[in-house]
VODOTOR-879724 format. One record per residue (C-alpha): residue in one letter; x, y, z. Coordinates in pm, whole numbers, plus 50000, padded with zeros to 5 digits. Layout:
<rs>
AXYZ ...
</rs>
This chain:
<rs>
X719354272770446 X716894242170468 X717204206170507 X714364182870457 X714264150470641 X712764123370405 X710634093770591 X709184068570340 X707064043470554 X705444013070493 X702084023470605 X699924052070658 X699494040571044 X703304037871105 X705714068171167 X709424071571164 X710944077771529 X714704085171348 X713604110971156 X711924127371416 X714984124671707 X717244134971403 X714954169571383 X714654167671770 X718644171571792 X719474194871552 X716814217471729 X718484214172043 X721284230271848 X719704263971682 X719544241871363 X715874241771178 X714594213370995 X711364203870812 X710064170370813 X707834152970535 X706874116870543 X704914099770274 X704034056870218 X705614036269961 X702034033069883 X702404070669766 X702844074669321 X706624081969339 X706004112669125 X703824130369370 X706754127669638 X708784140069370 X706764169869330 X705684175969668 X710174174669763 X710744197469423 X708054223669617 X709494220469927 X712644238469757 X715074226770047 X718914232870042 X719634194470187 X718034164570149 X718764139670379 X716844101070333 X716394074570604 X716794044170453 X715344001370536 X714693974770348 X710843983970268 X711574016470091 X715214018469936 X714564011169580 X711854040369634 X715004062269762 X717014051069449 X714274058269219 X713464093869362 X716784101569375 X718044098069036 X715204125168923 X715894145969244 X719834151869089 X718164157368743 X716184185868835 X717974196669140 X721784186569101 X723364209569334 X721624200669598 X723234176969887 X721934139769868 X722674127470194 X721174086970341 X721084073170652 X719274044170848 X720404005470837 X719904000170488 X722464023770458 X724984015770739 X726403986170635 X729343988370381 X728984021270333 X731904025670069 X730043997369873 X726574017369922 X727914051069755 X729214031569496 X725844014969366 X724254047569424 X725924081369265 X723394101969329 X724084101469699 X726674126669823 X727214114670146 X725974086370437 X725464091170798 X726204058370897 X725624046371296 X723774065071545 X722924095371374 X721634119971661 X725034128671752 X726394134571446 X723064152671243 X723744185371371 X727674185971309 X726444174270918 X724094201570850 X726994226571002 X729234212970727 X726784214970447 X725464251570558 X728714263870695 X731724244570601 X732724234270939 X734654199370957 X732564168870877 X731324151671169 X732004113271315 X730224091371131 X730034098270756 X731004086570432 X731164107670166 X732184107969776 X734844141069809 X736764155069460 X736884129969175 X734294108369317 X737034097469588 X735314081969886 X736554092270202 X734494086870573 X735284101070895 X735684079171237 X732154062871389 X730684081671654 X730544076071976 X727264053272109 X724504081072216 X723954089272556 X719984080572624 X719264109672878 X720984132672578 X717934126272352 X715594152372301 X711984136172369 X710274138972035 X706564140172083 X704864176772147 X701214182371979 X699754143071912 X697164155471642 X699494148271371 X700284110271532 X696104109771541 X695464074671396 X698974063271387 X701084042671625 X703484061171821 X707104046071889 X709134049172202 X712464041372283 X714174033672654 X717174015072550 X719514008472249 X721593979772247 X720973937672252 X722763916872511 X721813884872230 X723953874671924 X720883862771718 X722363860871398 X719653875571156 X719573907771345 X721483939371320 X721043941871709 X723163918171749 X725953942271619 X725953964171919 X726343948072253 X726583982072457 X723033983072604 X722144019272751 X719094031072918 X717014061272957 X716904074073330 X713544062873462 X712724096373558 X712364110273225 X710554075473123 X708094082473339 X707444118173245 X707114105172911 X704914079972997 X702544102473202 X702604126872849 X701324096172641 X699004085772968 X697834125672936 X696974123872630 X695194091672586 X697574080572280 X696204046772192 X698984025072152 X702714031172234 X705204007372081 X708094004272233 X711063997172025 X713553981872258 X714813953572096 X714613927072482 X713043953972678 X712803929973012 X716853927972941 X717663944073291 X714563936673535 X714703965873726 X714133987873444 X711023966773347 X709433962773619 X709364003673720 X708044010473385 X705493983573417 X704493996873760 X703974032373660 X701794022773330 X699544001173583 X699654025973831 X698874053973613 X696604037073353 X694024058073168 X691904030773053 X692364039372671 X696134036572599 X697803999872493 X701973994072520 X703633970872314 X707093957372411 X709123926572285 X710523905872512 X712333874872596 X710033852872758 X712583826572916 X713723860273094 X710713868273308 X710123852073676 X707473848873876 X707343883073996 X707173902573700 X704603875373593 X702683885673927 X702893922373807 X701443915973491 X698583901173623 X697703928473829 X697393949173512 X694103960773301 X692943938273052 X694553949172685 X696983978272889 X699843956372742 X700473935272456 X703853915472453 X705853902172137 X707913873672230 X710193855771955 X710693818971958 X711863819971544 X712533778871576 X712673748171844 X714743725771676 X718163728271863 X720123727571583 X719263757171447 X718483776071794 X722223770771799 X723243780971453 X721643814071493 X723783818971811 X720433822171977 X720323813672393 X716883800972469 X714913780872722 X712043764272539 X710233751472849 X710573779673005 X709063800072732 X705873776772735 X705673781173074 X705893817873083 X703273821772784 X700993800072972 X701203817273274 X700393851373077 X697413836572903 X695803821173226 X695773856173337 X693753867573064 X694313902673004 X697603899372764 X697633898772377 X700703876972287 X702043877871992 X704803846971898 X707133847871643 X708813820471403 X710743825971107 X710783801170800 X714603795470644 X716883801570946 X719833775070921 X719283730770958 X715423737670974 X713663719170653 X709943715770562 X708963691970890 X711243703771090 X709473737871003 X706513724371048 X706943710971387 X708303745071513 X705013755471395 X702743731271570 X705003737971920 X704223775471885 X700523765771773 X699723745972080 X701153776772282 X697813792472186 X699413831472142 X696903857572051 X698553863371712 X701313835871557 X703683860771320 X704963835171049 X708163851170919 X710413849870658 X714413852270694 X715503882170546 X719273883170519 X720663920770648 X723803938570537 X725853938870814 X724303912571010 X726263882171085 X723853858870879 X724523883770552 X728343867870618 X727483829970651 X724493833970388 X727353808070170 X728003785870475 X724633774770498 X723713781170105 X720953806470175 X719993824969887 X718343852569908 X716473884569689 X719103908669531 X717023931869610 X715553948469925 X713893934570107 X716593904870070 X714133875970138 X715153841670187 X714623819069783 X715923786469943 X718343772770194 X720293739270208 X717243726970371 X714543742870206 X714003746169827 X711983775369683 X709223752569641 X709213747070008 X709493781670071 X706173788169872 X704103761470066 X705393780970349 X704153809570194 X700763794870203 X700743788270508 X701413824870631 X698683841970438 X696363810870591 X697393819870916 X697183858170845 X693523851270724 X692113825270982 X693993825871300 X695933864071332 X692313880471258 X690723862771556 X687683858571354 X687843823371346 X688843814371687 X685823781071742 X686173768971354 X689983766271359 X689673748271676 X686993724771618 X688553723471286 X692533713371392 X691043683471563 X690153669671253 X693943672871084 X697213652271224 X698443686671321 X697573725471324 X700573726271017 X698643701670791 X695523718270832 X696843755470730 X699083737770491 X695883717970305 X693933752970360 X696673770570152 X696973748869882 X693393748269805 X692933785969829 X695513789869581 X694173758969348 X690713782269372 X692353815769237 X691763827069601 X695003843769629 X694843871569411 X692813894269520 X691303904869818 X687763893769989 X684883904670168 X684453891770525 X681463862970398 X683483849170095 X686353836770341 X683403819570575 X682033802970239 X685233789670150 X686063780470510 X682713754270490 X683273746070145 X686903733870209 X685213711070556 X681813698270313 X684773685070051 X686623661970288 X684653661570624 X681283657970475 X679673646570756 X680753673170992 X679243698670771 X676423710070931 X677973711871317 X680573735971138 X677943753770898 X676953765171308 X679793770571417 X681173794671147 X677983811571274 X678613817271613 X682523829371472 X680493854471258 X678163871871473 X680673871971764 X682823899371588 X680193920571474 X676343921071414 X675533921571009 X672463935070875 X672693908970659 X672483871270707 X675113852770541 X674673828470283 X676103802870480 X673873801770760 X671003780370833 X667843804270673 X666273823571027 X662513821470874 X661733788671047 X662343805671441 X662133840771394 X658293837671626 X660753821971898 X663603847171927 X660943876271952 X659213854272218 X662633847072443 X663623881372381 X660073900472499 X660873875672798 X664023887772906 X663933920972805 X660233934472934 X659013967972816 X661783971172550 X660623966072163 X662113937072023 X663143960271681 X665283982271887 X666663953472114 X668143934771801 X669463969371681 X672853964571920 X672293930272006 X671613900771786 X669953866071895 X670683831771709 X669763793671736 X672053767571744 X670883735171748 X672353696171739 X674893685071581 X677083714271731 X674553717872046 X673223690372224 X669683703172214 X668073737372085 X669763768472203 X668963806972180 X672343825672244 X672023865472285 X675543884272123 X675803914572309 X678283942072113 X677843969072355 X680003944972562 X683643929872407 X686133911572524 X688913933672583 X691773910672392 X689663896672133 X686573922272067 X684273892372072 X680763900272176 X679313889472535 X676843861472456 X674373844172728 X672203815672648 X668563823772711 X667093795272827 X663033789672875 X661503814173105 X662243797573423 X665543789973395 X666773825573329 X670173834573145 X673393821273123 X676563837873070 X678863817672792 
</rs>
């Protein structure tokens, strides 16, 4: 007998830790498995076939909001050609209102709602053996009659099997890790919230964990505690270790609560390698009213401080988070949210979108606050009492303008320079958005030049004086990321000093041919408005900033005044 464990991810890069511990447990039992994840970006009718071959006795779906009409689909031709064959769904799509859930879907036999580990081997020994049906399930029995079986009882953390054995099949994905299950916040919008029993994993098998990722020079573990600093103690050994075992090559991503950190866990992580950690914090709103509405506890000043203090350190990519349509926040108040977070300067500002979860408390006051939302995964906010859906697509905007020019770090100097000229970091992305769409912009994708072009074209139309210092320093944006073979259109023609960068560069570099200098390195003049006189900067790619991957660049000045670092 065979049961297949269905993953259906988002992404190529991303990989499903439940299915995984699921096949992890059952092997602890005797109980063999096979695994088989595919993308939504997969045709469904190759993961049909590829299932059909597969010829298993179970199948058994894990189920969120990105891939569940893909479940639905495949499932209805999966009891077509296959209808003896055991549909069984799990995950937190599924979870929620379970009785509801086999209802809208016939196909499925069965749910495994809750924390599945303890309760995946006790299924498959019903549906291969007939022994009783575990804790945790829901399932249609004779006539179509829906019965369901107690929840189970909250895993123990040391009881999970650790997952990860030979890393050449994570090669080129990210790897997720788990400590602790549980959230001691009530944030409305988030199924955490549910369960309030937090539970960690014994440091000493986090740390031999750790040291098999550390081993194996994995390149990024993420972490998927939902506060991971929630209990200090816990933080700060795992913290330690990473520093004090650090490879040099592998990255950990955790999500926080900033407004929980002190000053020494602040002093630890600035003893750390640049880019060894990168830290999601949420802020989702500042305005007060709705901080309280989403039964959120948060100290806003203590949050800037904290971020602050992590950025003056210089060796941490932050990544903030807001979300657009939580409860009493409108258009400015939005917008003001946004400029608070802005001026926070975070490495990457995520601009989300309220998506309203079965069996989260804001799925029951979604009528209190008249949020209405997709009927459909992934249940998107449409409008709110304080936002209309016109609002909602400004917003919209806004996100793909911040995805574009601030998130890809490729236009750190222009969107600074740029900001000054706007009454606020908000107007600017919102006035970048609109005109993108106006120009067709937003429907398909571009190459790396065409989003520079538009950048100057959008500054020439209303700051038409300014033109020129930003035609410069779109430039120095450009060739800080990478070196191009060739020019783009938007930068001032290189004919007219191409005699003086061979002459500064057979200056400073002696002996080495200028042709196989520029081959790794590139040299470019800036010049008034956007210098104050004639400059020759040197971009170095051989040497990148660790957080950014922005070249090294030194001025070379005349002869007798050497090099400067920038």
């Amino acid at each position: 007998m065979k049961c297949l464990l269905i993953a259906i991810n988002a992404k190529y890069i991303h990989s499903n830790l439940a299915v995984y511990s699921l096949k992890a447990c059952a092997e602890k039992e005797g109980l063999e498995t096979e695994l088989a994840e595919y993308t939504i970006n997969h045709r469904a009718s190759e993961i049909l076939d590829d299932i059909y071959i597969k010829k298993a006795d179970m199948l058994c779906f894990s189920c969120y909001i990105w891939n569940i009409q893909y479940v639905k689909s495949l499932m209805k031709d999966l009891k077509k050609l296959r209808p003896d064959v055991p549909i069984w769904l799990g995950g937190p799509e599924i979870s929620f209102e379970w009785e509801e859930r086999l209802k809208e879907i016939p196909e499925a036999d069965g749910i495994l709602y809750g924390e599945g580990e303890r309760s995946f081997p006790g299924l498959l020994k019903h549906c291969f053996w007939g022994s009783a049906l575990p804790s945790g399930c829901a399932f249609r029995g004779p006539g179509g009659r829906i019965g369901f079986t107690e929840p189970a009882e909250p895993v123990d953390m040391d009881d999970l099997p650790f997952v990860y054995k030979d890393m050449k099949e994570f090669e080129n994905r990210i790897v997720y890790y788990e400590t602790s299950r549980g959230c001691p916040f009530s944030c409305s919008y988030c199924l955490s919230s549910v369960d309030k029993r937090l539970r960690f994993r014994s440091l000493f098998l986090v740390e031999r964990e750790l040291a098999f990722f550390l081993d194996n020079k994995v390149p990024q573990v993420k972490f998927v505690d939902r506060t991971f600093n929630c209990r200090k103690s816990h933080a700060m050994a795992v913290w330690r270790y990473i520093r004090d075992h650090d490879n040099g090559i592998t990255n950990f991503h955790f999500e926080i609560a900033a407004d929980l950190l002190d000053e020494e866990e602040l002093s630890l992580i600035r003893t750390m390698r640049p880019g060894l950690i990168q830290l999601e914090i949420g802020v989702q709103s500042v305005n007060p009213s709705t901080i309280c509405a989403i039964r959120r506890k948060m100290d806003l000043e203590k949050v800037r401080s904290v971020v602050k203090g992590i950025k003056d350190g210089r060796n941490v990519h932050q990544h903030l988070d807001l979300i657009a349509g939580l409860p009493w926040e409108d258009h400015e108040s939005f917008g003001h949210s946004f400029d608070e977070v802005y001026a926070m300067e975070p490495s990457q500002l995520q601009l989300g979108f309220l998506k309203v979860l079965k069996g989260s408390p804001m799925y029951y006051d979604a009528e209190k606050y008249h949020i209405l939302y997709q009927s459909e995964a992934p249940f998107e906010v449409l409008s709110t009492a304080w936002l209309s859906h016109g609002d909602i697509i400004r917003l919209k905007e806004v996100e793909q303008m911040v995805e574009i020019y601030y998130n890809s770090c490729q236009f750190q100097n222009t969107m600074e320079a740029l900001s000054a000229l706007f009454e606020s970091p908000f107007r600017m992305y919102e006035a970048l958005g609109r005109q993108y769409r106006l120009l067709g912009m937003d429907k398909k994708k571009h190459v790396r030049a065409a989003l520079y072009q538009f950048l100057l074209e959008f500054i020439s139309e209303r700051f038409e004086a300014e033109t020129e210092r930003f035609r410069q320093i779109l430039t120095l944006d450009y060739y800080l990321r990478e070196y191009a073979k060739r020019r783009p259109g938007f930068a001032v023609p290189e004919e007219g000093y191409k005699e003086c960068i061979r002459s500064r560069c057979e200056a400073y570099f002696p002996g080495v041919p200028v042709k196989q200098l520029l081959r790794k390195k590139h040299v470019e003049r800036f010049a008034p408005p956007f210098t104050e006189k004639e400059e020759y900067w040197l971009f170095d790619y051989e040497k990148r900033d660790p957080l950014t991957g922005n070249a090294e660049v030194f001025i070379l000045h005349g002869p007798e005044k050497g090099r400067e670092e920038l």
